[in-house]
Structures are given as C-alpha cells and as structure tokens.
C-alpha positions in Angstrom: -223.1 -113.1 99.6 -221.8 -115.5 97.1 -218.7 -115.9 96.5 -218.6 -116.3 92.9 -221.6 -113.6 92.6 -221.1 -111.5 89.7 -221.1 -107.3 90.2 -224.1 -106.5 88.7 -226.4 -109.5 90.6 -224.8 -108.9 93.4 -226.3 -105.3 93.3 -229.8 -106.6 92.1 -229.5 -109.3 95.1 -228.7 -106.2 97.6 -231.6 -103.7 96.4 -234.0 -107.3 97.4 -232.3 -108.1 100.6 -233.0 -104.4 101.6 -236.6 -104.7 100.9 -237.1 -108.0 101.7 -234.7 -111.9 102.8 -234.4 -113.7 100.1 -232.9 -117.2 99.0 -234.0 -120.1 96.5 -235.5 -123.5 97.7 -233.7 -125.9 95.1 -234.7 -129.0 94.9 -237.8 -131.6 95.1 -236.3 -134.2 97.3 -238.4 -135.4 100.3 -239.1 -133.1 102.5 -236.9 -133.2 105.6 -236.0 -131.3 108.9 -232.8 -129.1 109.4 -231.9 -128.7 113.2 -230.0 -125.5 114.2 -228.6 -124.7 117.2 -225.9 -122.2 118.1 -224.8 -119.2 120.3 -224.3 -115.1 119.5 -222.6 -112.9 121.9 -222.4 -109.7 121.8 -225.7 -109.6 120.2 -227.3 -106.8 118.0 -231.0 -108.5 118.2 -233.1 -110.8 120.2 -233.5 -113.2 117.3 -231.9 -115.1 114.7 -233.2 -116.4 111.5 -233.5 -118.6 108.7 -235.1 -117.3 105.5 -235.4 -119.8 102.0 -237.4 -118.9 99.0 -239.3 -121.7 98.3 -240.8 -120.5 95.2 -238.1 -118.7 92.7 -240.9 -116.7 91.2 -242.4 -115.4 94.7 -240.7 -112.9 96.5 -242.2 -113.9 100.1 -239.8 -116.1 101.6 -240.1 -118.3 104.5 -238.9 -117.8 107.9 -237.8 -119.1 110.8 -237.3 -117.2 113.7 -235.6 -118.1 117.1 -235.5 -115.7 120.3 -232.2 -115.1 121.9 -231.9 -116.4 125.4 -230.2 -114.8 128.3 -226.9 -116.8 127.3 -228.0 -115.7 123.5 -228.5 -119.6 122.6 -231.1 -120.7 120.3 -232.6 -123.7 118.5 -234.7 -124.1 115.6 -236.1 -126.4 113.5 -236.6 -125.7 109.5 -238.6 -128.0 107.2 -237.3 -128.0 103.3 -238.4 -130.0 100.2 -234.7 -130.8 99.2 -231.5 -128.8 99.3 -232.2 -125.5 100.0 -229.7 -122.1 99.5 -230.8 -119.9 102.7 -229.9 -116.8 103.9 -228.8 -116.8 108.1 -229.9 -113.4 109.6 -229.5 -111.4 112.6 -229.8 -108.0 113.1 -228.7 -105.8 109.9 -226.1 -108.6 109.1 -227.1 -111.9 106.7 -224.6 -114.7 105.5 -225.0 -117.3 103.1 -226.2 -121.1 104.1 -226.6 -124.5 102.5 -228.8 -126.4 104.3 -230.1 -130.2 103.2 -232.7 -132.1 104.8 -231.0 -134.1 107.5 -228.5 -131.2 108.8 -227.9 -131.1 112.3 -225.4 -127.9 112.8 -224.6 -125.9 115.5 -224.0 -122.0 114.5 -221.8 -119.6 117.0 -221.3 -116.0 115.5 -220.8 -112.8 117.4 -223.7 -110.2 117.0 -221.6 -107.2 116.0 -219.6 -109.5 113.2 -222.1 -112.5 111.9 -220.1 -113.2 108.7 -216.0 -112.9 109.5 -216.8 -114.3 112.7 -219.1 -117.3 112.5 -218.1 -121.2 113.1 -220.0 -124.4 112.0 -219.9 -127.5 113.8 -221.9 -130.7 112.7 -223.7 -132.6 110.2 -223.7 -129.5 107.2 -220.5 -127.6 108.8 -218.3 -128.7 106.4 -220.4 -127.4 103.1 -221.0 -123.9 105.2 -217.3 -123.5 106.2 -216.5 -123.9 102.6 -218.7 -120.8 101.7 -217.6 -118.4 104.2 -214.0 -118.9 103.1 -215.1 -118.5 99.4 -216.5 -115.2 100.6 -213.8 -114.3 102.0 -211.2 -115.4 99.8 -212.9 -114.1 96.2 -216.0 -111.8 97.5 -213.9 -109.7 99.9 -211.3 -109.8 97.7 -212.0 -106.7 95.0 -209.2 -107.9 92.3 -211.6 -111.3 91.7 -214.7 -109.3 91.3 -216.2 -107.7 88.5 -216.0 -103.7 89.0 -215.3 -100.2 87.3 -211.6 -101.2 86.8 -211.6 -104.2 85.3 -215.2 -103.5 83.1 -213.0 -100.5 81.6 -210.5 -103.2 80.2 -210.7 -104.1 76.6 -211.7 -108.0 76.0 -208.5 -109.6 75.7 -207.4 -108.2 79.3 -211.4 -108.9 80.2 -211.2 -112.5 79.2 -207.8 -112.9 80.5 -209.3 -111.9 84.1 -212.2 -114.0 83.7 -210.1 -117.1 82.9 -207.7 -116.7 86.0 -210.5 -116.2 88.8 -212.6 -119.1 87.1 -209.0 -121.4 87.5 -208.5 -119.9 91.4 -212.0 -120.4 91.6 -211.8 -123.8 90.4 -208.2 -124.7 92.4 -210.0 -123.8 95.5 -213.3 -125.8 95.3 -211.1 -128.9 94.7 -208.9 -128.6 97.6 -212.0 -128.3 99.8 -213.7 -131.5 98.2 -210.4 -133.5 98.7 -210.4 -132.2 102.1 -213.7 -132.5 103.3 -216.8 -135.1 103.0 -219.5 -132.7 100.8 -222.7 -134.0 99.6 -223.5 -134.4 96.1 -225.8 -131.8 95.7 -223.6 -129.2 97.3 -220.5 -130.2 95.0 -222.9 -129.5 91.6 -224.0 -126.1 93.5 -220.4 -124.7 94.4 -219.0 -126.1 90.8 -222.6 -124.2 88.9 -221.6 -121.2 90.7 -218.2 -120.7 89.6 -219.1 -122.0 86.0 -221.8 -119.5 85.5 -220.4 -116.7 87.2 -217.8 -116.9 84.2 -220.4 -117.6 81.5 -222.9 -114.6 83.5 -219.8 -111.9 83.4 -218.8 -113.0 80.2 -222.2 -112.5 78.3 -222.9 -109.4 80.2 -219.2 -107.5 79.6 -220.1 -105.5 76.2 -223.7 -104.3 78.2 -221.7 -103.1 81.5 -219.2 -101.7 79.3 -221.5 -99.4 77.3 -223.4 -97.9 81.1 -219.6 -97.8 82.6 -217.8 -96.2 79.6 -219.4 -93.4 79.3 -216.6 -91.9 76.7 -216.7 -94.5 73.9 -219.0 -96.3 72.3 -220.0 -100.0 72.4 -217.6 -102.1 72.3 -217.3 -104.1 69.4 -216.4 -108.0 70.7 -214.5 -110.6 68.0 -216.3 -113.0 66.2 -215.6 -115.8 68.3 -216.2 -113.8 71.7 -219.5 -115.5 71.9 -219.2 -119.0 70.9 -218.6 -120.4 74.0 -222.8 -120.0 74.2 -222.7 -123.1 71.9 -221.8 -125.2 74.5 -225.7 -126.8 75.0 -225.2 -128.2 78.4 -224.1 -124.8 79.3 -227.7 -123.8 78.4 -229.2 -126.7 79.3 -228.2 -127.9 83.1 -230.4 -129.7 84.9 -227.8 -130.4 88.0 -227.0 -126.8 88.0 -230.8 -126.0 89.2 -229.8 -125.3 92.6 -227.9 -122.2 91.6 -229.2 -118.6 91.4 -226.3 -117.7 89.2 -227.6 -120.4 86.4 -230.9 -118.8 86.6 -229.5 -115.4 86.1 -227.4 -116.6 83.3 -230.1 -118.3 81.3 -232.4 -114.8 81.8 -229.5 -112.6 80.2 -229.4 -115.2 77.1 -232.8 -115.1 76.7 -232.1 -111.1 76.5 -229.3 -111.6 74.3 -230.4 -114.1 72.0 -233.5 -111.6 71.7 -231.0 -108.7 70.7 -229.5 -110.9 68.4 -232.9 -111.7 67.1 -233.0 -108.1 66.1 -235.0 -107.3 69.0 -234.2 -104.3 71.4 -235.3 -103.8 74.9 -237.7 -100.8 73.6 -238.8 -102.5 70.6 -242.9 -103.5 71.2 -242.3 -107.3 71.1 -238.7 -107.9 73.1 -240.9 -109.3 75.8 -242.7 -111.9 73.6 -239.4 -112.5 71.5 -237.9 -113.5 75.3 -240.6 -115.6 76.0 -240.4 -117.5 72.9 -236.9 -118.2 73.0 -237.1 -119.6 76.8 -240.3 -121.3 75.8 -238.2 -123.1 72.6 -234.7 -123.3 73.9 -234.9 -124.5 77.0 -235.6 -127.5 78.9 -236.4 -129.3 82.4 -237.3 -127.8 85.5 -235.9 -124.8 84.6 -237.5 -123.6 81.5 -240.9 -122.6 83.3 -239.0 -120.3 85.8 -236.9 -118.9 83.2 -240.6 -118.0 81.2 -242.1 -116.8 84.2 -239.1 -114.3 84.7 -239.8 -112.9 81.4 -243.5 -112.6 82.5 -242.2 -110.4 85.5 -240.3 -108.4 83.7 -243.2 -108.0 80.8 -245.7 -107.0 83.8 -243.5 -104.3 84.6 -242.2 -102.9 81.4 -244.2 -104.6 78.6 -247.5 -104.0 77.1 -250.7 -105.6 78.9 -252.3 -106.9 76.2 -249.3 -108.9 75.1 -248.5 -110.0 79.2 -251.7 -111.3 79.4 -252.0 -113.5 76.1 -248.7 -114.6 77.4 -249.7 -115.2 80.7 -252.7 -117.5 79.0 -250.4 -119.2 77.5 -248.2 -120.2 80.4 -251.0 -121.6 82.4 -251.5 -124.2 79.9 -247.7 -124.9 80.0 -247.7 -124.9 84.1 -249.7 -128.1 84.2 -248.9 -128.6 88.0 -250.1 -125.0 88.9 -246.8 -124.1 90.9 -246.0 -121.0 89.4 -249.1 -119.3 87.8 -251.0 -118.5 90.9 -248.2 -116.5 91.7 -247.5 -114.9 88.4 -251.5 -114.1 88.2 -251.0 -112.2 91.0 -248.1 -110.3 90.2 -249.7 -109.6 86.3 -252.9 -107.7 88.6 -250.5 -105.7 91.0 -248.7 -104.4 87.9 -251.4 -104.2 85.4 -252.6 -100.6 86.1 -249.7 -99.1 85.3 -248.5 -101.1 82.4 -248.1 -100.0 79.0 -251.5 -100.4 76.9 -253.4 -99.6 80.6 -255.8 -96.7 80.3 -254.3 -93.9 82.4 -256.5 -92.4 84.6 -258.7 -89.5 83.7 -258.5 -85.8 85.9 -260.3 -82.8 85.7 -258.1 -79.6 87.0 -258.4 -76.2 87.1 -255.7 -74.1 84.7 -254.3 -70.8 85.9 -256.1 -69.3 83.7 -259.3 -70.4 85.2 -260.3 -73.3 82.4 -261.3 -76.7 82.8 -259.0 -79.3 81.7 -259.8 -82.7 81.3 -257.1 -85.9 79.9 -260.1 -87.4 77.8 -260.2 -84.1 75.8 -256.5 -84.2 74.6 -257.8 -88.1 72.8 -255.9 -88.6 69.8 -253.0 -87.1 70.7 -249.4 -88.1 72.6 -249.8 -86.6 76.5 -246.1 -86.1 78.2 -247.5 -85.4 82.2 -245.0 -83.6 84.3 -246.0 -83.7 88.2 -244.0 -81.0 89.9 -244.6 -78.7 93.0 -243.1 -74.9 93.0 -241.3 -76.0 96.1 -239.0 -79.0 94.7 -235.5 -77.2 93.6 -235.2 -80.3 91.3 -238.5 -79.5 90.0 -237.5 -76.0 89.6 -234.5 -76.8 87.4 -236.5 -78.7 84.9 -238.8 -75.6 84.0 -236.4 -74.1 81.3 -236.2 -77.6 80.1 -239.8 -77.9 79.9 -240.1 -75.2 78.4 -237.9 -76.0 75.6 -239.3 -79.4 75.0 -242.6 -77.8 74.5 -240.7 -75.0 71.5 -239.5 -77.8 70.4 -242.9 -79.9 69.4 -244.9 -76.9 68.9 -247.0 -77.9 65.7 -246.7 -81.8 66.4 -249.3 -84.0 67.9 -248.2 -84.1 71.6 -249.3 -81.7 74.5 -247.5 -81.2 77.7 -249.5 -81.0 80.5 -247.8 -79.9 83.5 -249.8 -80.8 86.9 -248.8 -78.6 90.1 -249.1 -81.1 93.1 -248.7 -77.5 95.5 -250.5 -77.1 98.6 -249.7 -73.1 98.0 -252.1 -72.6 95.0 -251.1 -68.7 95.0 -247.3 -69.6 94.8 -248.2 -71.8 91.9 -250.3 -69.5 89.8 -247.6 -66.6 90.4 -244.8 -68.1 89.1 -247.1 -69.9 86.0 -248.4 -66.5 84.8 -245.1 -64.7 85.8 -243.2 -66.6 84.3 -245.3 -67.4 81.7 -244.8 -71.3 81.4 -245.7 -73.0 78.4 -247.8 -75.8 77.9 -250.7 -76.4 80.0 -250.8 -75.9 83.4 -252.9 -77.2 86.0 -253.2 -77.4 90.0 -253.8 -80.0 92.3 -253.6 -80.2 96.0 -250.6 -82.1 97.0 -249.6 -85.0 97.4 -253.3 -86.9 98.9 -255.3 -85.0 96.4 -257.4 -87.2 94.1 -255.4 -87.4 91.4 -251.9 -88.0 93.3 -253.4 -90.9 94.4 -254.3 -92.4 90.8 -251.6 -92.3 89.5 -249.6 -93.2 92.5 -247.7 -90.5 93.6 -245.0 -90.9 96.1 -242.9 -87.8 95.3 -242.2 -84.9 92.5 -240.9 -84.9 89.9 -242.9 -87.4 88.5 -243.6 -88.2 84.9 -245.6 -90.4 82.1 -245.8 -90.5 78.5 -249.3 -91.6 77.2 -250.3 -93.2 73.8 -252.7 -91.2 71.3 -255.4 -94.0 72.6 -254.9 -92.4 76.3 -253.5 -95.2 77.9 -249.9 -96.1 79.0 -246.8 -95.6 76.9 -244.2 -95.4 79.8 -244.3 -94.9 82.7 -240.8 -94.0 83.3 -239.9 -91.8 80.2 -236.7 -89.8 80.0 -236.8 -86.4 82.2 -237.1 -83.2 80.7 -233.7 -82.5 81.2 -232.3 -85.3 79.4 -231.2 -85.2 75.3 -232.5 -88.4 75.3 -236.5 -87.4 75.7 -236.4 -85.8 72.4 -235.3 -88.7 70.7 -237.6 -90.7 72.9 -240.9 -88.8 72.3 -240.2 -88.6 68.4 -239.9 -92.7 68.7 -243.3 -92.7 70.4 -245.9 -91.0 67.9 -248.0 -93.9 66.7 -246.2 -96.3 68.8 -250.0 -97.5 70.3 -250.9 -98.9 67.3 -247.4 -100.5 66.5 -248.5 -102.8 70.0 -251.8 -103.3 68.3 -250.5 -104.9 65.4 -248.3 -107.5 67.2 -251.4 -108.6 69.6 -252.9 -111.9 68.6 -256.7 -110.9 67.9 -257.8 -112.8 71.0 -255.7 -110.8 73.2 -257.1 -107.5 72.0 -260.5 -108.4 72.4 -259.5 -109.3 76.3 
C-alpha cells in the first residue's frame, strides 16, 4: 500500500482490493510499452500480474497476466498512456508499482513474501525501490500512521504528529532523490503523496474523531485549524494529478466545504451542493473526476431525480466523452434502489388471513422490516419492533413486517402468540418473488419509503438503534422536501 496512505483510505482502498485490483492510470503522455520480467520462488500461484485503472471513475481495471514457468520466470509486456500507479499481484499478496512508458525492470519476489521480499533491477528500479522502503519505513511502521491512539489526541498533540511524519516524510524522499536518478513525474507523485496525506489527515481529524470518540462530543477545532485550506495551489494541483491521495483530498473538501455551506450529509441537496462546489472551485484535468465522484456517491445515496439532472448536466461539461459513458452506466445499476425510485409493489398474505398490498398504505411513511423466525439477530429486534410501533401509534407511518420463512407454521405461531404488532406478512424465503425485488441477500433487512411510495433509504437505522426514532420523525414529508429542490425539467424526467 502507500506509504503515506492515510488510515481511513487505506481501509476504503482494502474493502476495493478485496472485491476487485485496483490502481489509477495518471497521465496523457504517449502511449508506451513497459517490459517486465522477473522470477518468484516459492510460489503461491501460477501467475503474476499487473493491474492499472485506466479510467479513475471505472472500477474495471486492466490486467496483465503472466504464467509462471517451471523455474517461476515470466515476462510481460504492459501498454500505458503515460505514468501509470499499478498494483503487482500474485497470489493473495499485491504491492505497489510505478511504472512509465519506457520501463524495462526485472522483478524477483518470493511467493510466500511478495512485498518484504521483492528486488527491482533496471530501467524503473530505482522509483520502485523507493516505494517499498517508504512502506516499510512509514506504513509498517504504526507510530507514522493515523490510528485509534493518536485520533484520540486533542489537536495540538494531533497537529504536532502530523507535522513530524510530514518532515520524516519529507527528509526521506530527499535523500532518495539525491541518491538516485528519478523521473520527473515520479518526484511530483512521491512529493503529492506526502503533501496530501497531511492536508487528507488534517481535514478529516474532527470527522474520525467524532466515530472514534465515542465518549465526547465533537471536537471543537481553533479558528485557525483550517486555514491552511487557503492555500489555492493546495486545491488546485495540476502536477499532483498522478496521485490518488490528491484525489481523495479534493473529494473530502468538496464534503467539507458543503458542511460548511450549511449542508449535512442527510440534508436533500448535500449531493448537488458537492457538485456545485467541484463544478466552481476547481480546475484542470481534475475537476471532471472530482464531479463525477460526487455523481457516484449521489447514485448511491442521493435522490434520482436530482442524479439525473446532474448527470445531464455533466455530459455537456465532458465534452471528450471520457467519463459519462461510464457514469451513465453506473447511474442505471444504482437507480432502482435510489432515493425518489418507486419501491416495488407486493401482495402477501397476513397471519390473519388478509391481503396486503404496499400500494394500499399510499400516502403514508412505510418502515419494511425483512426478518425470518430463524435469524437470532432477527429475533432480538422483535421487542424493539415492537416498541417502535407503541411509539408512532397515531402517526402517519405503518410498519410492515415481511417473514422471508420457508416454515410458514413457525411464522404464524410465534406472530399470533406473541402477538406482534404492526402488520405482518409471509413470504417464502429468500427466492420468493418479492426477495428478489427488492434484492435480498440476507435478513435482517430494512427500508424506509416516502408517503409517495418510493425510496427514502435504503439503509435506515435498525430497530434497535435510538437513532431510528429520531431518524423516522426527520422523514415525515421528507418526499416533497426532494421535490422542491428539483429543477422542473428533472421532475418531469
């Protein structure tokens, strides 16, 4: 991983490299060949390979594979449009790379050990050697990094952290260029990495502090904590384009210039707020990958309506069509379960023998609770459930509670026995029609829909949790709050 990676991407980046490789192409210089050569022993696959992200807003990354052979050699030969940050794989094991058009390196690792254990040689060595000793030197290394201990400090002690590591940081990357021979590009990489790791962990502190400090209360930072965001080629960086960490920095500005706006994360127009700011603020090559990030993240947690007069909107901006094929896709994966999406109707059987339909309960908020009488977890929430539904009797909200239970007996035993509240209906596990609608993968499962009978969230606070009183209360009428902030054209789409 990066060396200068701060804690919380370097989560985000392991959660991706778990479901998928991933690294950025960064650049738009002619394209050019990288040769690869190099040896593995003690092997723990037959192949080796290089994966780059050519596109930062796509997810599918390109690989290059090469077999293993009996003496666990292998070549390859990767094409890239410019300096590229790659990931090398083998096995269950990745490592960082910098490859430039032009390279000619020859890689020896051993299977069991790829990142403590591999060697560069050749044209490119010198840039690679560079970041496996920043890995281990400052990743490896837990009193450089950004964990429990030192997000429970207070600021002074925060900054004071923050400032050393940045100067080791800083110490180290200069003795490496006086010792070795490192391209251009690769010196504006390694310096953007350390510079906005610091300005990344910095801006992000009071946030990680609130979700790691569970026993106080946000943090509240001195009026000058923040000014080193005035620095406008800190913002605007066109050399620093090559680095992931700039990218991540400029998205959590967006975020916070948005909160500072006024604007929180739940409030109906954060998303187009975001956009706005990236769309204003910033510049270059970066500012449509930095709008198209806030498009990802409005796919997934914003309002449809609002994604896709944004999404109009960008296709006019991406005159050379690189990134809205891509976003166009991701916008229709996501759409159907986005708020302002209709959720899908049902019609199920109560225990009591009546016909229950979602289009009948129009006009009102719907909290849906998928459970099964054999989930313990599920089990646990029923006082809850219970509660929640004492606690909004009279109010314009049902809770409809949907058994997916292959053991329809069980299910009506415990309802009438028990005596659950709220309505109660059956469905026949997991493949059953109305699993499959709403995309079921496991219980307990739950959605909070809108008085117009589409989306509200998809991911509201469990039963269990203080926080889903406070949450429905927020969300009576909420619909038409969305409504209001939609340009008319978009409401018509």
């Amino acid at each position: 991983m990066s060396a200068q990676m701060p804690y919380a991407i370097r989560f985000i980046k392991g959660a991706l490299l778990a479901a998928g490789l991933s690294a950025f192409s960064l650049g738009t210089q002619a394209q050019g060949t990288v040769m690869l050569t190099g040896r593995v022993t003690s092997r723990a696959s037959d192949t080796v390979a290089i994966s780059v992200r050519e596109n930062p807003l796509d997810p599918k990354e390109q690989i290059t594979y090469a077999r293993l052979n009996d003496k666990g050699e292998f070549q390859m030969a990767i094409k890239l449009d410019g300096p590229a940050r790659a990931d090398l794989v083998h096995g269950d094991d990745v490592t960082d790379l910098f490859l430039e058009p032009g390279d000619a390196m020859d890689i020896r690792f051993k299977g069991s050990d790829l990142a403590t254990s591999v060697k560069y040689k050749g044209r490119g060595a010198e840039a690679n050697t560079y970041l496996n000793e920043v890995d281990e030197q400052f990743v490896e290394n837990d009193g450089f990094q950004v964990l429990p201990e030192n997000i429970m400090l207070y600021e002074p002690a925060f900054l004071s952290f923050l400032d050393y590591r940045r100067k080791q940081e800083k110490k180290f990357l200069a003795n490496a260029i006086e010792d070795g021979h490192f391209s251009e590009a690769f010196k504006r990489y390694a310096q953007a990495e350390i510079d906005y790791t610091y300005a990344n962990d910095r801006l992000t502190f009071q946030d990680l502090r609130e979700q790691v400090v569970a026993t106080e209360g946000r943090l509240k930072m001195t009026p000058t904590y923040y000014d080193f965001l005035n620095d406008k080629s800190l913002i605007s960086n066109e050399a620093a384009m090559k680095s992931e960490t700039y990218q991540e920095f400029l998205l959590n500005y967006v975020h916070y210039s948005a909160v500072a706006a006024g604007k929180q994360r739940n409030h109906p127009d954060f998303y187009q707020v975001c956009y706005d700011i990236a769309k204003t603020q910033l510049s270059g090559t970066v500012r449509p990958v930095i709008m198209g990030r806030v498009l990802q993240e409005s796919f997934r947690f914003g309002h449809v309506k609002q994604s896709a007069a944004m999404l109009a909107d960008f296709q006019a901006i991406d005159t050379q069509n690189r990134y809205f094929p891509v976003l166009q896709q991701d916008f229709e994966t996501h759409k159907s379960f986005a708020i302002g999406a209709p959720a899908p109707d049902f019609e199920l059987t109560s225990a009591n023998g009546e016909t229950v339909r979602l289009q009948d309960f129009r006009g009102k908020l719907v909290y849906l609770n998928f459970w099964r009488t054999t989930s313990g977890l599920c089990l646990r929430d029923l006082p809850y459930a219970a509660e929640l539904a004492k606690k909004f009797e009279g109010k314009n909200i049902v809770f409809i509670n949907i058994a997916i239970d292959d053991n329809e007996g069980a299910w009506k035993q415990l309802v009438v026995g028990k005596k659950l509240p709220g309505v109660q209906v059956h469905a026949n596990g997991l493949r059953s029609p109305i699993a499959r609608a709403y995309a079921l993968q496991d219980v307990p499962a739950y959605f909070l829909l809108a008085e117009d009978g589409t989306f509200l969230n998809t991911k509201p606070k469990r039963l269990s949790s203080h926080a889903a009183v406070d949450e429905i209360k927020e969300s009576f009428g909420k619909a038409s709050t969305y409504t209001s902030l939609m340009p008319s054209e978009a409401i018509a789409k």
